[in-house]
C-alpha positions in Angstrom: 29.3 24.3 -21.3 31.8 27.1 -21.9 29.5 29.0 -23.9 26.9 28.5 -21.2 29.4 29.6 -18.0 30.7 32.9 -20.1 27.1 34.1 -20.7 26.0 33.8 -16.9 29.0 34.8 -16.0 28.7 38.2 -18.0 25.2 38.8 -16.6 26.2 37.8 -13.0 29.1 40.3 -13.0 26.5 43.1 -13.1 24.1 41.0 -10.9 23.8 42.8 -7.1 23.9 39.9 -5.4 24.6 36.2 -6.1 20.7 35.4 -5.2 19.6 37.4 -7.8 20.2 35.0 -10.4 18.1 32.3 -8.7 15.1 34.2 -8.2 11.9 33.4 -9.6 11.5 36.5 -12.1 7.8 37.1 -13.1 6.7 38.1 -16.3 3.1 38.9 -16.2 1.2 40.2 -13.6 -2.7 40.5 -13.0 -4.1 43.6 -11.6 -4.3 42.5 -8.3 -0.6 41.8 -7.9 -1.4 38.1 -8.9 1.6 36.2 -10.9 0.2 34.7 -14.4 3.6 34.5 -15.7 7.1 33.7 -14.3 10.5 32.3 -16.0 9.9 28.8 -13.8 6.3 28.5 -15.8 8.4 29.0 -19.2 10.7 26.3 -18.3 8.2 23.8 -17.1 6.5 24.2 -20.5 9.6 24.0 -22.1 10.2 20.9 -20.1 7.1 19.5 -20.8 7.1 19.5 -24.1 10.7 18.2 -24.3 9.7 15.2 -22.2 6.7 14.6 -24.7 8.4 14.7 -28.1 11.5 13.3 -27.0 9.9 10.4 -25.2 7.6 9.7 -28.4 10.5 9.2 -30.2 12.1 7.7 -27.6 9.6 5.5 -27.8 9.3 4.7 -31.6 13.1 3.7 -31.6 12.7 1.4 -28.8 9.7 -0.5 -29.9 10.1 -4.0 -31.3 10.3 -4.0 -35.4 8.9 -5.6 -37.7 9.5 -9.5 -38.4 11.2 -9.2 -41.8 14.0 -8.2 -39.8 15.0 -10.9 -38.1 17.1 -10.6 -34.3 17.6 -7.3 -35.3 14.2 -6.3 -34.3 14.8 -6.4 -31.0 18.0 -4.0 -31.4 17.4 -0.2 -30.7 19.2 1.5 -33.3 19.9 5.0 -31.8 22.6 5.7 -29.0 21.0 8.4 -27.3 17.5 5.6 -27.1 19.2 3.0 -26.3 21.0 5.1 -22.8 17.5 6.0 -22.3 16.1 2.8 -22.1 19.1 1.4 -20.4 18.2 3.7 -17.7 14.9 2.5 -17.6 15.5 -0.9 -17.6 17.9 0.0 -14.4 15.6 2.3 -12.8 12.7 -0.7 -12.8 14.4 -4.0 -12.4 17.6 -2.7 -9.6 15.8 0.0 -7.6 11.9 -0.8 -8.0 11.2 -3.9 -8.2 13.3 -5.2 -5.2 10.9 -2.9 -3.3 7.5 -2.9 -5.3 7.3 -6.6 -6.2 4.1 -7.7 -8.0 3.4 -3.3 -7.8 6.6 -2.5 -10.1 5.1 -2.8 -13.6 1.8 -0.5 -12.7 3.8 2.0 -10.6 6.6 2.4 -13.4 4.9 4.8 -15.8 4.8 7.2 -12.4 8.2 6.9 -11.8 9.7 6.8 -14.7 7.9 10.4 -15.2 9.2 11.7 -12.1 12.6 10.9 -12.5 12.7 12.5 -15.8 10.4 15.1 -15.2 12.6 16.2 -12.0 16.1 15.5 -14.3 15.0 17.6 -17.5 14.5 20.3 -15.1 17.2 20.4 -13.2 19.1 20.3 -16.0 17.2 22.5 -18.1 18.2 24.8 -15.4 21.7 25.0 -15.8 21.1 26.4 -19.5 21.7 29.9 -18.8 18.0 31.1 -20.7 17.3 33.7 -18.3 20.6 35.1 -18.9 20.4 35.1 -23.0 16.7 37.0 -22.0 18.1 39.7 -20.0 21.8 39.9 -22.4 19.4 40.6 -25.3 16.5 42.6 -23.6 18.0 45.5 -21.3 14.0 46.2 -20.1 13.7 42.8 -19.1 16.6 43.1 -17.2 16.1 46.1 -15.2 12.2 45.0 -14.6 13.7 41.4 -13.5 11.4 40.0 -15.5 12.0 37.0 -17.9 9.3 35.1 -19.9 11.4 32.0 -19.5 14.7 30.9 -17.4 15.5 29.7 -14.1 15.4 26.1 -12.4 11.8 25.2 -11.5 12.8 22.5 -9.6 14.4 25.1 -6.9 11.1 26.5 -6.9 9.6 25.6 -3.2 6.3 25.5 -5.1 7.3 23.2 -7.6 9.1 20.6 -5.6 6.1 20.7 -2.8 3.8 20.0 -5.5 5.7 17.1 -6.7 5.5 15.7 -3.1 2.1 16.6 -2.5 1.3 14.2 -5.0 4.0 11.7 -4.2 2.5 11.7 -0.8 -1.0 11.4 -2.2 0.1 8.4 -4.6 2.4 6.5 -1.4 -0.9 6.9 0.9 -3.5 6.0 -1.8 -1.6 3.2 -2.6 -0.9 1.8 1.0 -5.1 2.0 1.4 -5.3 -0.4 -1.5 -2.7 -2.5 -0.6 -3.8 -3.2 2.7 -7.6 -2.3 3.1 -8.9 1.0 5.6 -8.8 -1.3 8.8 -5.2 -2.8 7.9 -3.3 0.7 6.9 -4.5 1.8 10.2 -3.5 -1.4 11.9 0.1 -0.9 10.0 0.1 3.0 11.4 0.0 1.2 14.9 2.9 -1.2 14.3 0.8 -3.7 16.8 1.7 -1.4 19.8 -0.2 -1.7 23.1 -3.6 0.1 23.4 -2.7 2.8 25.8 0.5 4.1 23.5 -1.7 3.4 20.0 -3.6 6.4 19.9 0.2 8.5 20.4 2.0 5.8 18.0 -0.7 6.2 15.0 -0.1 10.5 15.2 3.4 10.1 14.8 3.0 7.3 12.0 0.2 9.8 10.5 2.4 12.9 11.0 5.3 11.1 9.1 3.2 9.8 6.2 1.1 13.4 5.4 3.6 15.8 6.2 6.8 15.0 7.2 8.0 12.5 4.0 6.5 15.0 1.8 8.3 17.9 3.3 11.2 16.0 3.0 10.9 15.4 -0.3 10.4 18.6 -1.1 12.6 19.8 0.6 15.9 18.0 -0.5 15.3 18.8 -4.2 14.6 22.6 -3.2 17.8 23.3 -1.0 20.3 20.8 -3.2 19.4 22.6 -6.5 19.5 26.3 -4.6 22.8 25.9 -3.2 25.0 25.0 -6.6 23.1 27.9 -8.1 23.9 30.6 -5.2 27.9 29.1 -5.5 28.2 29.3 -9.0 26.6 33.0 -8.8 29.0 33.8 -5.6 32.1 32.7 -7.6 31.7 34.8 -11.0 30.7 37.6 -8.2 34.2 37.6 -7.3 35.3 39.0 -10.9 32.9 41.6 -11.0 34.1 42.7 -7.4 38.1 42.7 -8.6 37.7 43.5 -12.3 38.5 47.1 -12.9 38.6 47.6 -9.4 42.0 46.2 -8.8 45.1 45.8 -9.7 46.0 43.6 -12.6 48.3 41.0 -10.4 45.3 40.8 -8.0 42.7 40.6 -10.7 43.8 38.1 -12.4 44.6 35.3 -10.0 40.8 36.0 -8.8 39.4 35.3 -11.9 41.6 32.5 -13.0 40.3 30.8 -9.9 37.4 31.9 -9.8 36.6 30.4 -13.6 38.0 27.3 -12.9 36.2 26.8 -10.2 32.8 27.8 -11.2 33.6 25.2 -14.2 34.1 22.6 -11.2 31.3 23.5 -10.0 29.3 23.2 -13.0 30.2 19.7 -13.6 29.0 19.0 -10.4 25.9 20.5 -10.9 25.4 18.1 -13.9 25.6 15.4 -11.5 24.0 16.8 -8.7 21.2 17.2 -11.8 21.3 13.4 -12.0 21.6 12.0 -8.5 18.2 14.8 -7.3 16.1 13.0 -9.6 17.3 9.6 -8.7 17.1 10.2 -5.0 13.4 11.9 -5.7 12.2 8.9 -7.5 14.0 6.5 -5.1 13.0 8.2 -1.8 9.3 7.8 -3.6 9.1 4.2 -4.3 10.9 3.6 -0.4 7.6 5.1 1.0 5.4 3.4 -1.4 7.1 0.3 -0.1 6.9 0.9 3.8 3.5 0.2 3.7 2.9 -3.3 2.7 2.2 -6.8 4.2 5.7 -7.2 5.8 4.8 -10.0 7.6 3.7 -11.8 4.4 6.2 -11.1 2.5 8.5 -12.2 5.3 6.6 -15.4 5.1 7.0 -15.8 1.8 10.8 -15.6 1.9 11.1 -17.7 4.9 8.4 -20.5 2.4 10.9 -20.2 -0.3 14.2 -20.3 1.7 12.5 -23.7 3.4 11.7 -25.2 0.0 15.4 -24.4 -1.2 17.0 -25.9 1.9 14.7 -29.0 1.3 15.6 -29.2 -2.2 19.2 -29.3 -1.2 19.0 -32.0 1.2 17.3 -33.8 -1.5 
């Protein structure tokens, strides 16, 4: 983490402004002005490939064994596995499951992905890639241009294309769940003819456009701001350094170090809780729209036969 702060730090200190760092910086262009290429592409590749290979072996360490082993079978060997299924076992059985139900097991595969998707990202992000580019290309630098680097998932473009499809996937779903006539009847919320018409626009509204912009949103401005900080505060060297006096230099960048090191252990769990949120905010609006009244029903069934049983 040290090595990581010092190198954006040293690029930073030349950086103009504190924004700079957090720019998208493009790569290739077509003729037309068209971007083929940016540092967010490289590091969505990069994350891509990360999720596959480490979630195949992932995977192969968490699978049951073979027989000849006995209990132990069952037992994932490796640390690093065994916290990422822990995670996943969390992830399914605490936050979807008491909201999906009978749904959890075919929605998993989708959420799992997003949260880790979203997490290798952010954190992917916080290796200073870009940085290294620019530190060892001087061209790169002065063109802003970087093959790889950068957080895609402060990208608007990334994070609204991970809620467009949430939002497809929370409104497809609701359709199957309860039929054309009965997601349309849920949009209405049983209100009275005249205010149904006004009630189903809003309902509408909020399921196409405003939970996805929300969504994408969040992600977008939380993983912006610790970036911009983190810039402002190794800006404050660069603007004392060799431009001040010694006694005044120094305090500043004492501080100013320790608490862009703060502020990069926050990010780390900043990192954590945007994908959590992401995932969790997903399978909330998944859950809105299902039979309610049923499953209301169903509790009130069970709590009756319990009670009887008791009396019993």
């Amino acid at each position: 983490m040290l090595d990581a702060l010092m190198t954006t730090g040293t690029t930073l200190l030349a950086a103009g402004s504190p924004a700079d760092h957090v720019y998208n910086h493009v790569f290739l262009k077509a003729d037309d002005g068209t971007w083929l290429w940016s540092g967010n592409q490289g590091n969505l590749v990069i994350s891509g490939f990360l999720i596959i290979l480490i979630g195949l072996w992932v995977a192969s360490q968490v699978k049951t064994g073979p027989q000849s082993l006995g209990v132990d079978r069952y037992v994932t060997k490796n640390k690093f596995c065994h916290m990422i299924e822990v995670i996943c076992v969390y992830l399914r059985e605490e936050v979807a499951r008491p909201l999906l139900h009978d749904r959890t097991n075919k929605l998993m595969p989708y959420l799992w992905t997003l949260f880790f998707f979203v997490l290798v990202n952010n954190l992917l992000g916080l290796v200073p890639l870009l940085d290294i580019v620019h530190l060892i290309s001087p061209t790169l630098k002065a063109e802003h241009a970087s093959p790889i680097g950068g957080t895609a998932t402060q990208n608007i473009w990334v994070t609204a294309t991970l809620a467009i499809i949430a939002g497809i996937l929370f409104n497809v779903e609701a359709i199957r769940r309860l039929g054309i006539g009965g997601y349309f009847k849920h949009m209405t919320a049983g209100s009275p003819i005249f205010v149904a018409p006004l009630v189903f626009a809003l309902e509408l509204a909020g399921q196409i456009l405003i939970k996805p912009v929300a969504l994408a949103l969040r992600l977008f401005a939380n993983m912006t701001a610790g970036h911009i900080l983190l810039a402002t505060l190794f800006s404050f060297v660069g603007a004392v350094w060799g431009k001040e006096a010694l006694i005044i230099a120094g305090p500043v960048t004492l501080i100013s170090v320790a608490g862009a090191i703060a502020i990069m252990f926050l990010e780390l769990f900043v990192a954590f809780l945007q994908a959590f949120i992401f995932m969790f905010l997903t399978t909330v609006f998944i859950s809105l729209m299902d039979h309610h009244d049923e499953h209301g029903h169903d509790h009130e069934h069970a709590h009756g036969k319990d009670h009887e049983h008791a009396h019993a």
